[in-house]
C-alpha positions in Angstrom: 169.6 104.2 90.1 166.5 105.8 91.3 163.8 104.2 93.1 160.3 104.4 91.8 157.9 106.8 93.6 155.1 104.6 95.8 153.5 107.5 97.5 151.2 109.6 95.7 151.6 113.4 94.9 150.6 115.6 97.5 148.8 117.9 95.2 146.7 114.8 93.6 144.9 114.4 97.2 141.4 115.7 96.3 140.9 113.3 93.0 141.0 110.4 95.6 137.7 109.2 96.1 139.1 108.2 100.1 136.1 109.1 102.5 133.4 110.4 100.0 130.7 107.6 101.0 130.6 109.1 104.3 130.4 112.7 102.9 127.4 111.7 100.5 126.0 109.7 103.7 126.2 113.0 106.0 124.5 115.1 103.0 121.7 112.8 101.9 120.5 111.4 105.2 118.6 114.2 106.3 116.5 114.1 102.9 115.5 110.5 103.9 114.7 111.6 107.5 112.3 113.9 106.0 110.6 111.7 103.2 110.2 109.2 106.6 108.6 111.4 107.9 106.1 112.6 105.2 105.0 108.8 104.7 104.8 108.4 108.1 102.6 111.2 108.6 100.0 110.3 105.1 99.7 107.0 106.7 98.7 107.8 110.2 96.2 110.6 108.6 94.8 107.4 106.8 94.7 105.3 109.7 92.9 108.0 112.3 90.3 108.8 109.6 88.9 104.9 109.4 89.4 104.4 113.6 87.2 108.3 113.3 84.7 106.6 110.7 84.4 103.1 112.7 83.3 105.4 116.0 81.1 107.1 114.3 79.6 103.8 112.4 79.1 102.7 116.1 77.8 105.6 117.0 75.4 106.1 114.4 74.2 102.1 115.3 74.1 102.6 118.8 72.0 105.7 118.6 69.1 104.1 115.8 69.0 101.2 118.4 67.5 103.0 121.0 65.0 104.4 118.8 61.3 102.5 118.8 60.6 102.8 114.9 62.5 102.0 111.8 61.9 105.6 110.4 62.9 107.1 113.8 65.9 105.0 114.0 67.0 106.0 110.2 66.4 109.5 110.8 68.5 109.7 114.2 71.4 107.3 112.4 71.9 109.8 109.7 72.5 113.1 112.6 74.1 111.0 114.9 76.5 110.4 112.2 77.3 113.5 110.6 77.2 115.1 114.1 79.6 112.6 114.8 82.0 113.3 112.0 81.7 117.0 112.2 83.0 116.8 115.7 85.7 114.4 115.1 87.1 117.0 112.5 86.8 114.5 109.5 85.9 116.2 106.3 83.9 114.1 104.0 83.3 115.4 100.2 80.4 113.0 100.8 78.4 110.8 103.1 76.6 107.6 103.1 74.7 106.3 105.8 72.9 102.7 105.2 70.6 102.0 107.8 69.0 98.1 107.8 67.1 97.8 111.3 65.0 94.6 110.5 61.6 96.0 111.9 63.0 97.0 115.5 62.2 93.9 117.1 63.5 93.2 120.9 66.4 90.9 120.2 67.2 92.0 116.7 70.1 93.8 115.5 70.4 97.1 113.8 73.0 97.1 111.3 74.6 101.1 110.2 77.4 101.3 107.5 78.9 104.7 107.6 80.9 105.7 103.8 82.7 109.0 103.5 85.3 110.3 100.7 87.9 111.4 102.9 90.4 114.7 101.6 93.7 113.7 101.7 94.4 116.8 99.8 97.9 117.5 101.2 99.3 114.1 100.2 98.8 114.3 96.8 102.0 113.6 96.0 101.9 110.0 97.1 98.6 109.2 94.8 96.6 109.8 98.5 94.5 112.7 97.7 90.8 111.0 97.8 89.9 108.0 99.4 86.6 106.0 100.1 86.8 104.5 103.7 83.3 103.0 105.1 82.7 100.8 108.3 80.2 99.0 109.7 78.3 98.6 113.0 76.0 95.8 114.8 73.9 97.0 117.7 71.3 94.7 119.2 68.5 95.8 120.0 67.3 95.5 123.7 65.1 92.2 124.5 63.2 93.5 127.4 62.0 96.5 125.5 58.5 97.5 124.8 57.6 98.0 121.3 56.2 101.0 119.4 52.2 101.1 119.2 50.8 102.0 116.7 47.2 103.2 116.7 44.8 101.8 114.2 41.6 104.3 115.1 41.1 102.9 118.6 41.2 104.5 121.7 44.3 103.7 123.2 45.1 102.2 126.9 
């Protein structure tokens, strides 16, 4: 009598599916790698551009504050913010600046809101390619300042 064969033909060795996981691992790990590191990238674009936009918001507050009328301080919020931006190296398709200053008085606050449409042209192929980011800024306005004087048709002193 002959014994039944246990071990398997030596020329059926490649239909064996023995170590493929690791072989598709090897191959399809670097892909990952590289989509990790194409997310990773989009979202610290998106991330730099608001901590860009909330300096500038601050900025743009700090520099109406110092000013000694409400059109001054509108005027020099507006520069000071797309100064601001154009030195940070954000692009903005376009920019808002929304001034409240509550008549300038010593102890107020002035309040600046910066918006810009960023171009996240690049990462259009996560959905990223235009976003709105805005921020907001609170300076007070210095108590022991004078204020502005306006003349009325009388000889000043």
């Amino acid at each position: 009598m002959t014994a039944a064969r246990t071990t398997p033909c030596r020329s059926s060795w490649w239909r064996e599916d023995r170590g493929s996981a690791s072989s598709e691992i090897v191959l399809v790990t670097p892909l990952l790698v590289m989509l990790l590191v194409f997310v990773a990238v989009v979202v610290h674009r998106g991330v730099d551009a608001r901590l860009r936009i909330n300096d500038v918001a601050h900025q743009a507050a700090r520099a109406a504050s110092l000013e000694r009328t409400s059109a001054r301080a509108a005027g020099q919020a507006r520069s000071t913010a797309t100064a601001a931006l154009a030195s940070a190296g954000v692009t903005c398709r376009s920019v808002a600046v929304d001034i409240a200053t509550a008549g300038l008085r010593p102890g107020g606050t002035v309040t600046v809101t910066v918006s810009c449409d960023v171009d996240l042209g690049d990462a259009l192929m996560l959905g990223a390619g235009q976003k709105r980011l805005s921020a907001t800024a609170i300076e007070p306005v210095d108590t022991y300042r004078s204020r502005a004087i306006v003349a009325e048709g009388r000889s000043g002193r």
